[in-house]
TIPA-591834 format. One line per field, with one value per residue (C-alpha): x, y, z; residue number from 0. Coordinates in Angstrom, 2 decimals, m for minus. Layout:
east: [X, ...]
north: [Y, ...]
up: [Z, ...]
num: [NUM, ...]
END
This chain:
east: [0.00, 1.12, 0.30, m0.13, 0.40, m1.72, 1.62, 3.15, m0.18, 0.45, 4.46, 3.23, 0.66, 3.29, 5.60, 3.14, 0.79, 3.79, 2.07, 3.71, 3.08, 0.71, m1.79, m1.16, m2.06, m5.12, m5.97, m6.09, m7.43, m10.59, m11.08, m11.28, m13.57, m15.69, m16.14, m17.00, m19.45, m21.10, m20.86, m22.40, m25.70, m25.88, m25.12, m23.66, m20.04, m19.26, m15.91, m15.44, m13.14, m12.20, m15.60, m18.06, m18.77, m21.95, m23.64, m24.78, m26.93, m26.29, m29.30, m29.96, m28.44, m28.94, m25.91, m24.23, m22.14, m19.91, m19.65, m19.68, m22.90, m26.15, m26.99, m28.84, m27.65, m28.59, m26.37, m27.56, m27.48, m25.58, m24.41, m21.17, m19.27, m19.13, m16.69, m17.51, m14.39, m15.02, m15.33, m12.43, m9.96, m10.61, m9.67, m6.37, m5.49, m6.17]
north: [0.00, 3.46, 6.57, 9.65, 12.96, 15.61, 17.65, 14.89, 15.28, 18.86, 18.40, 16.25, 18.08, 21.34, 19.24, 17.36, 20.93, 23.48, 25.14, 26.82, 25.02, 27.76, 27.39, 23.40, 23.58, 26.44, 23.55, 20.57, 22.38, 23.52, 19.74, 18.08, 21.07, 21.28, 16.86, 17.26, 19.88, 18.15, 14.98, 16.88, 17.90, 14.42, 14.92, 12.43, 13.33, 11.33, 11.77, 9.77, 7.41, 7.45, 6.29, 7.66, 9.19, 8.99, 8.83, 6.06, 5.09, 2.02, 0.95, 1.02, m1.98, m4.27, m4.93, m5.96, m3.66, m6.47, m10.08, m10.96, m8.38, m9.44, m6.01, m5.06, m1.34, 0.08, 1.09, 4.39, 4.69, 6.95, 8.35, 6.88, 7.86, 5.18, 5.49, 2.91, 2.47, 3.31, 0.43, 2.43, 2.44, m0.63, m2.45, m0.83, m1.75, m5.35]
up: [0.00, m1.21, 1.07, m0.66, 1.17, 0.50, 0.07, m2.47, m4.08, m4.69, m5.34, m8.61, m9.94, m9.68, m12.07, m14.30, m14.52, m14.64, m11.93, m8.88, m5.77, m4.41, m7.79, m7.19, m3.30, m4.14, m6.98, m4.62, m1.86, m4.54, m5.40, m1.75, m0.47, m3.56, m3.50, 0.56, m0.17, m2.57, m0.42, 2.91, 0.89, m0.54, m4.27, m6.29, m7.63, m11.09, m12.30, m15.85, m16.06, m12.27, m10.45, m8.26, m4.97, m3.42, 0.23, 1.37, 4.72, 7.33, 9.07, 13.11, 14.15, 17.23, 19.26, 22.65, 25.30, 25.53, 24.70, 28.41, 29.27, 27.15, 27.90, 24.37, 22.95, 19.52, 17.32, 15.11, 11.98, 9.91, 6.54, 5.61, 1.78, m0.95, m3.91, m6.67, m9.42, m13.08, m15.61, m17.31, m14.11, m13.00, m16.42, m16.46, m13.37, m13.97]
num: [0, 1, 2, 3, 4, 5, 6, 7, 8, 9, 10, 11, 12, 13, 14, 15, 16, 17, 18, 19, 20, 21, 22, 23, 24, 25, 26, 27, 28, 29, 30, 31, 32, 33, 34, 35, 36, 37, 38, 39, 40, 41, 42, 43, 44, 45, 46, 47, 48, 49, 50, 51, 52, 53, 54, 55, 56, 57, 58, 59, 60, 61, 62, 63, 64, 65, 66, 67, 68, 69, 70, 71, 72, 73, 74, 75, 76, 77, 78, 79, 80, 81, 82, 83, 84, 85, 86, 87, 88, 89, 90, 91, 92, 93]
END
């Protein structure tokens, strides 16, 4: 597994994009707050040839406080963000 830094993010688009770093990090920055905005009021963010972000919901679910206490708790449900991979991407990486 690779990590990619946010700043290593920025360091290659500056040399791919012959941008300066501040237009790269201003770029970047645009992209991640634009996607969670989009993401916080529930829209659907295609991007062709990448995949596709999109909120989904997990249900209420019944659970224990421990496996030693049968006490019964519920756990609520939320929103939580799915990313599905693009028919294109996925080929080439195969």
């Amino acid at each position: 597994m690779i990590l990619v830094k946010k700043s290593e993010l920025i360091e290659i688009l500056s040399k791919r994009a012959h941008l300066t770093k501040k237009a790269s990090r201003e770029a970047v920055d645009v992209l991640f707050d634009e996607v969670s905005r989009l993401l916080k009021k529930g829209e659907k963010i295609i991007i062709s040839g990448f995949g596709t972000f999109r909120i989904g919901k997990v249900k209420d679910k019944k659970g224990r406080k421990s496996p030693n206490d049968a006490t019964p708790i519920i756990h609520k449900g939320h929103r939580v963000v799915r990313f599905v991979v693009a028919k294109k991407l996925k080929k080439e990486v195969k």
